[in-house]
Every structure is written in structure tokens, then in C-alpha cells.
C-alpha positions in Angstrom: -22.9 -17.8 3.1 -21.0 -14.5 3.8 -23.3 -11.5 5.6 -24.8 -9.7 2.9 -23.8 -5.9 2.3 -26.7 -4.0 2.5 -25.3 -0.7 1.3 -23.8 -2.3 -2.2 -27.3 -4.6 -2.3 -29.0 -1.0 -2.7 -26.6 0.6 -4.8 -26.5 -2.6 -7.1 -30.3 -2.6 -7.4 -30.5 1.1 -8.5 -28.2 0.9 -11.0 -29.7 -2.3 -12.5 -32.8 -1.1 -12.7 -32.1 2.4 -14.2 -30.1 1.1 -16.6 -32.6 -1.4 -18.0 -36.1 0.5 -17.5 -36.5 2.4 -20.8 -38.6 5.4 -22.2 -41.9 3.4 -22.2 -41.5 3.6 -18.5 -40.4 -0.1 -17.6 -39.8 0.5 -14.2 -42.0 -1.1 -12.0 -41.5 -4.4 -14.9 -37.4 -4.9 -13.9 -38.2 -4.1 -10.1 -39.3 -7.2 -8.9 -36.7 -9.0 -10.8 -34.4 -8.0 -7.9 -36.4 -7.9 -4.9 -33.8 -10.3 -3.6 -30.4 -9.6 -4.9 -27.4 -10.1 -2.1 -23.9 -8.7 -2.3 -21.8 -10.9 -0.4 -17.7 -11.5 0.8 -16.9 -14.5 1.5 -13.1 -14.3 3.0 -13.1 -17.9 3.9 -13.8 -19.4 0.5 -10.9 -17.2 -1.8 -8.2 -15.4 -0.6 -8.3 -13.2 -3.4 -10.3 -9.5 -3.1 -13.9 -10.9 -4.2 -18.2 -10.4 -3.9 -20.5 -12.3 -4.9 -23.9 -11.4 -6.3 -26.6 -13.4 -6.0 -30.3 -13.1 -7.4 -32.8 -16.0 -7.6 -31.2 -18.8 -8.2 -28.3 -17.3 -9.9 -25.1 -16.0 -8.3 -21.8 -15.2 -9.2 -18.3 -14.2 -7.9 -16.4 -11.3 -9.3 -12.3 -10.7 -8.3 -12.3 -6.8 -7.1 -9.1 -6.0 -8.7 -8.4 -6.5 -11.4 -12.2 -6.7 -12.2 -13.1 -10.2 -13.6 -15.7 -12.9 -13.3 -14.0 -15.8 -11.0 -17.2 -18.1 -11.2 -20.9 -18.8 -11.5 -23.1 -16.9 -14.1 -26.0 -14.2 -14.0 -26.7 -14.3 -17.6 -27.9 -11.1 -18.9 -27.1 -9.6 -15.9 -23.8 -9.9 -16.1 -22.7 -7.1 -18.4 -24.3 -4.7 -16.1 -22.9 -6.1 -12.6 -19.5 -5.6 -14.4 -20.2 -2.1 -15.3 -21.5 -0.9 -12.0 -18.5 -2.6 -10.2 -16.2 -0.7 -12.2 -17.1 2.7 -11.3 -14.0 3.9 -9.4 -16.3 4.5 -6.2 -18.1 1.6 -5.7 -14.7 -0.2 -6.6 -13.1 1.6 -4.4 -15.7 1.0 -1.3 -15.5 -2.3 -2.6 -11.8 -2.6 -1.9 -12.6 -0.7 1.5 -14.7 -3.4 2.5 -12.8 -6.3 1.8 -9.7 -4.9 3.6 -12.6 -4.1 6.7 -14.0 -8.1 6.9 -10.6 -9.3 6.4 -8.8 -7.5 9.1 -11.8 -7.6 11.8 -11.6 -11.4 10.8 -7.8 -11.4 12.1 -8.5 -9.8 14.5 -11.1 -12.2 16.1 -9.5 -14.8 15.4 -6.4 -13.2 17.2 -8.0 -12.4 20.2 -10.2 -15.5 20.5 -6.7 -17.6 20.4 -5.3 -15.3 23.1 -8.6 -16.0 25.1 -7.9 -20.1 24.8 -4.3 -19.1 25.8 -5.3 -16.7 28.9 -7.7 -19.5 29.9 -5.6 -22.0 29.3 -3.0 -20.2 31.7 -5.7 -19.5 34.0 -6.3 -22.9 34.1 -2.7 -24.1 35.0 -2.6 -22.2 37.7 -5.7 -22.8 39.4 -4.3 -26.7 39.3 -0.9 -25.3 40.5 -2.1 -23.4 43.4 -4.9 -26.7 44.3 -1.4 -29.1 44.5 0.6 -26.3 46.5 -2.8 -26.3 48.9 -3.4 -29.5 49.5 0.8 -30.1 49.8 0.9 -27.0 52.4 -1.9 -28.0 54.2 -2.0 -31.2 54.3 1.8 -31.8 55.3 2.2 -29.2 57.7 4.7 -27.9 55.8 4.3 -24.4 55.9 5.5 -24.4 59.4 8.5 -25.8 59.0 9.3 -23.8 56.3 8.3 -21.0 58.4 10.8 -22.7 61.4 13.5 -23.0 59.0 13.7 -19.4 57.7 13.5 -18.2 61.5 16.7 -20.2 62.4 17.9 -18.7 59.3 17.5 -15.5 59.9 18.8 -15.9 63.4 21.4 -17.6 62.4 22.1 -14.4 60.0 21.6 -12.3 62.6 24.6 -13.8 64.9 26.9 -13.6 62.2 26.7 -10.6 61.5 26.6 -9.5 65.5 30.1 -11.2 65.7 32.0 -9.3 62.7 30.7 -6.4 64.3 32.0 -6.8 67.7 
């Protein structure tokens, strides 16, 4: 399950709750109804903009734009959910949101795989520089190598002593 979005759980809450408490002051009666409602993105599962709404055992996922039930049921509920997503604020922060999770997902994921790349590199030339080692010091070749450029240089050197001469 997605992180739940406290912000819209609130929002969601009031308005359900306002819009079904009457005059005979029924309140405190539809509060505990939705003591654990969750507003949820789930990226992973749809690509398309969606949240899901969950409360009790019931849940449902809603497609941001254009606004329409993709799945699941809330019964009653569910006229009301539509409604408060609708409003061109919370749709909007809605919208927001999705582009927020989705991005910041890429965006992990991008920088985890160029982690496992650095590493990997890292890795390679750790083994790279333990072969040169143990060829270097093992073999003694480092000083011959060392020999070799110093007769080249000298070698060089005389050359160019004799065109100047």
C-alpha cells in the first residue's frame, strides 16, 4: 500500500462529515464512521493520475483527470468522494501531488541506478589496480620500465645534442 496523504485524509474527512451531519446535529453520529479513512497514490500499480480511498474495509480508486471511478466501491460514499475531488483545488493539489510522487520516484530510482553504476565502477577499478599491484610488485617490473624510459630519454637526449652541434 502507497503512504497515505495526510493532508487530503483531513480534507476528505471534513467534507464528508459536513456534508452528511444534518440539522438535528448528527455530527458526532458520522464521525466515527471515518476515524480511519486513508488517501493513497499508488504510482506503481496504474500509470494513470489516480488515489485511492480507503475506509474500513472498503476502498476505491478514482482516475484524477478526467474524474472517474477506475475500481473498487465505497457505497454511499461514493457520490460524496466524487464531489469533494472535483472541486478545482483539491483537484488541482491532487494533480500536484501525483506529478510530486511520480517525479521523486524517478528520481530515486535514477540516482539509485547511478549508485550500482558508480559502485560498480568503483569496483572495477579496485580489481584493476590489485592486478597492476601484484603484476608491479611481484615482477619487478616497475624497474625496468623505469630503466627503459631512462635509456630513452638519454637516448633522446643525444639526438638531439648531435642536430645541434
Amino acid at each position: 500500500m502507497g503512504e497515505s496523504i495526510r493532508v487530503f485524509e483531513n480534507s476528505l474527512r471534513d467534507y464528508l462529515i459536513n456534508v452528511q451531519s444534518d440539522a438535528y446535529n448528527t455530527k458526532g453520529k458520522v464521525e466515527y464512521k471515518y476515524n480511519n479513512l486513508k488517501v493513497y497514490m499508488e504510482p506503481k500499480k496504474r500509470s494513470v493520475p489516480h488515489f485511492w480511498v480507503s475506509v474500513n474495509i472498503s476502498a476505491a480508486c478514482y482516475q484524477i483527470d478526467p474524474l472517474e471511478k477506475l475500481d473498487g466501491s465505497m457505497g454511499a460514499d461514493e457520490r460524496f468522494i466524487l464531489m469533494w475531488a472535483a472541486r478545482p483545488n483539491i483537484n488541482g493539489e491532487l494533480r500536484k501531488h501525483w506529478v510530486y510522487i511520480t517525479k521523486s520516484n524517478e528520481l530515486i530510482n535514477h540516482q539509485v541506478k547511478n549508485e550500482k553504476k558508480t559502485q560498480e565502477n568503483m569496483e572495477i577499478t579496485e580489481k584493476e589496480y590489485k592486478e597492476a599491484a601484484e603484476i608491479v610488485m611481484g615482477s619487478g617490473v616497475r624497474y625496468k620500465l623505469k630503466a627503459f624510459q631512462a635509456k630513452l630519454r638519454k637516448h633522446r637526449n643525444d639526438k638531439i645534442s648531435q642536430r645541434t652541434r
